[in-house]
LUMKE-752928 format. One record per residue (C-alpha): chain; residue in one letter; residue number from 0; z, y, x. Coordinates in pm, 1 decimal, m for minus. Layout:
N
PT|chain|resn|resi|Z|Y|X
PT|A|A|NUM|Z|Y|X
...
//
This chain:
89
PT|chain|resn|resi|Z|Y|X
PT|A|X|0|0.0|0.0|0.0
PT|A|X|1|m107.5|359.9|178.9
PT|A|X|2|113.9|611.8|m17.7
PT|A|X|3|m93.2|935.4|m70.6
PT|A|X|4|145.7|1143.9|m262.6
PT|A|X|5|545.4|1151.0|m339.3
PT|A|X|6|641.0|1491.2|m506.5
PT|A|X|7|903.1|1567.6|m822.3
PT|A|X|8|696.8|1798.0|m1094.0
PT|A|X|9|856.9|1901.8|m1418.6
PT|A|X|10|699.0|1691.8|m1686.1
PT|A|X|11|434.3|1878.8|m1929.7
PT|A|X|12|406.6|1570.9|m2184.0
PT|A|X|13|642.8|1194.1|m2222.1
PT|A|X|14|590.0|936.5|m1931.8
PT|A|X|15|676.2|577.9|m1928.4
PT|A|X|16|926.7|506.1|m1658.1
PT|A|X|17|777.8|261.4|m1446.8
PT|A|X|18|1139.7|176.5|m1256.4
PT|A|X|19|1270.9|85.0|m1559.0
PT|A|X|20|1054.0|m204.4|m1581.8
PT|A|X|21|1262.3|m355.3|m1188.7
PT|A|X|22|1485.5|m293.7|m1346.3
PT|A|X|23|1555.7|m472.7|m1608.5
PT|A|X|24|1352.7|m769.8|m1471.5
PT|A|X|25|1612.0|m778.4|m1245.2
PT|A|X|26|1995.7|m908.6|m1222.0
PT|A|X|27|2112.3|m531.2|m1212.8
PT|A|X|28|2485.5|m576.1|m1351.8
PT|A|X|29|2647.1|m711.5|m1060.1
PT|A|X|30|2729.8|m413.8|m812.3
PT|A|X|31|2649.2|m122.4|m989.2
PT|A|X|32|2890.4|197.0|m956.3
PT|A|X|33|2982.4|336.0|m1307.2
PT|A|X|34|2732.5|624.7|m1307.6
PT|A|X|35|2448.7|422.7|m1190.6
PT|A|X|36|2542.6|189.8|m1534.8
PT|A|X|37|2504.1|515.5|m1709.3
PT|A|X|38|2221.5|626.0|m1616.1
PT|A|X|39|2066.9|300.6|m1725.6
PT|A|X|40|2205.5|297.4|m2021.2
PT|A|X|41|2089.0|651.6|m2100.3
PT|A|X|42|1749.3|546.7|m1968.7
PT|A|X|43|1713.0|250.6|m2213.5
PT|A|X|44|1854.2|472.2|m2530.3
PT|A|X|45|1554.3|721.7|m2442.3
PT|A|X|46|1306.9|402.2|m2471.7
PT|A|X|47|1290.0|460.8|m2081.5
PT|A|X|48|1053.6|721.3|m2117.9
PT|A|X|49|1046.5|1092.0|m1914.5
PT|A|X|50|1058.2|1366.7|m2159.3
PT|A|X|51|882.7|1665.4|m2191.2
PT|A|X|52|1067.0|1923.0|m1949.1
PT|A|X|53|1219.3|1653.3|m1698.8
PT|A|X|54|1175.3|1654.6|m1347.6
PT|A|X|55|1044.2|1276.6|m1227.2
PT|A|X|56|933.8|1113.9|m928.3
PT|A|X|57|552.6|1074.4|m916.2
PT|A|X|58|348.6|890.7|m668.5
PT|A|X|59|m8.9|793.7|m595.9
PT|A|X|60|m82.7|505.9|m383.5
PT|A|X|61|m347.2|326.8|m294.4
PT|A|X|62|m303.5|m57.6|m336.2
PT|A|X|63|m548.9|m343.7|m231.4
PT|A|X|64|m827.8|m66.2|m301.8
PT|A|X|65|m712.0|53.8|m668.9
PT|A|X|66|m590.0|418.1|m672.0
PT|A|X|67|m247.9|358.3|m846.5
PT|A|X|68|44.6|622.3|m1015.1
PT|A|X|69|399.8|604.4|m1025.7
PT|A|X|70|659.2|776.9|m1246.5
PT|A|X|71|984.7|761.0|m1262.4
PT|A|X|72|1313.5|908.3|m1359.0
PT|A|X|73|1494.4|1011.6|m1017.3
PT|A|X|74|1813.7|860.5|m1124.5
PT|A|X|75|1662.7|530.9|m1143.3
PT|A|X|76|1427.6|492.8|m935.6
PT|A|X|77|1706.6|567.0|m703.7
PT|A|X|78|1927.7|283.5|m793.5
PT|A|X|79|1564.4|67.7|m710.4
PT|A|X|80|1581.9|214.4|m366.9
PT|A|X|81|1944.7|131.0|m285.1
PT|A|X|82|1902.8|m218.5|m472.7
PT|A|X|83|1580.7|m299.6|m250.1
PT|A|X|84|1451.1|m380.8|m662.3
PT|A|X|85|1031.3|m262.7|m539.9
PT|A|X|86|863.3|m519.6|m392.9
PT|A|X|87|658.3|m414.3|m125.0
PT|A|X|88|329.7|m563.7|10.8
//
């Protein structure tokens, strides 16, 4: 994967989180602090979406030769990060 962009805009319209999708394919209970719970929690009430007005994490890629986006909302995608959740190729 060749990462071509990592910047956090201010959302103009609703995303779908990609993070949320590692995860909750993933064991994420065991560990977690108390806010990082929350933050899932909140995520999942909001139908893991990015709302209108939110900063997120966006990044293009390129990946086996497909241009690719990511989007995400900082507070998970961060939990990913320190959970090592992203597989990586």
């Amino acid at each position: 994967m060749i990462l071509l962009s990592h910047r956090t805009p201010v959302a103009k319209k609703d995303y779908s989180c990609d993070a949320c999708v590692w995860i909750f394919e993933s064991d994420y209970r065991h560990g977690l602090t108390i806010s990082e719970y929350r933050s899932i929690v909140k995520a999942q009430r909001n139908g893991c979406k990015i709302r209108a007005g939110e900063k997120y994490i966006y990044q293009a890629s390129i990946n086996y030769g497909d241009f690719c986006t990511f989007r995400a909302i900082p507070a998970i995608f961060d939990i990913c990060i320190k959970y090592d959740m992203f597989e990586c190729d």
